[in-house]
N, C-alpha and C positions, 0 to 999 in steps of 0.2 A: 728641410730634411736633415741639414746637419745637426743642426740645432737640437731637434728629436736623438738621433744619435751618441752628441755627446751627453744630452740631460740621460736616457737610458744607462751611457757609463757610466757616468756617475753617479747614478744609486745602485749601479753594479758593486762600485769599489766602495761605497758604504755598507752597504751590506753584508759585504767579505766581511768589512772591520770590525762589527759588531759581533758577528759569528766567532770572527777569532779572539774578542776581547771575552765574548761565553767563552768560549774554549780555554781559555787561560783562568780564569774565574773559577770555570770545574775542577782545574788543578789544583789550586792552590786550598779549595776547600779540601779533597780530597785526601791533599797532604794533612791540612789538618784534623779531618778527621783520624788518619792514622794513629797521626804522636800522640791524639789525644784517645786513643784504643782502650788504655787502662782507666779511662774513667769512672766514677763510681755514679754516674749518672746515664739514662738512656741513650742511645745514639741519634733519637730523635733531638734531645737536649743537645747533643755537640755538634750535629748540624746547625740549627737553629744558630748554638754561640758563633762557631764556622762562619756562617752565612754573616754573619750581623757581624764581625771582625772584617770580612771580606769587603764588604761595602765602606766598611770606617776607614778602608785605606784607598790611598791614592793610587789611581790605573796604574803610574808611573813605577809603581813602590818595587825594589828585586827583592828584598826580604819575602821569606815565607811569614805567615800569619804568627806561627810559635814565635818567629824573632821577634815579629811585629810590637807582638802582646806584652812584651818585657820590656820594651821601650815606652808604651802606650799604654799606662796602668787606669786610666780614668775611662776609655775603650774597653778595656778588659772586665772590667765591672759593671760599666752599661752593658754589654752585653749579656756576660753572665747573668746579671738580672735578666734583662729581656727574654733568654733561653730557657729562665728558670733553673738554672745552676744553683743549688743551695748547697 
């Protein structure tokens, strides 16, 4: 019975993690969908770049995606391609 107990916490407190590491994820795209407001491309296009920057960084990273991108110029170009950025 214990045994059950603690395996249940434990995919209790994985579970949080995963939630809260989407949750930080949506921020960070969202930020960048913002700065990238003025773009002369769809907003489905700056998701997409968004998303596909988002994942090219490390969970660890405090930088937002904008900072990200200017230190990460070979990043910034795989994706753009991949979003279809022209």
């Amino acid at each position: 019975m214990k045994s059950v107990a603690i395996a249940l916490f434990s995919l209790g407190v994985l579970c949080m993690g995963g939630i809260a590491q989407a949750d930080d994820n949506a921020k960070w795209v969202a930020q960048c969908q913002k700065d990238n407001a003025d773009a002369k491309v769809s907003p489905d296009v700056v998701t997409k770049y968004c998303t596909c920057m988002n994942n090219k960084m490390s969970d660890n990273e405090t930088r937002s995606i904008t900072e990200w991108e200017k230190a990460n110029p070979e990043s910034r170009k795989a994706c753009e391609k991949e979003a279809g950025w022209l």
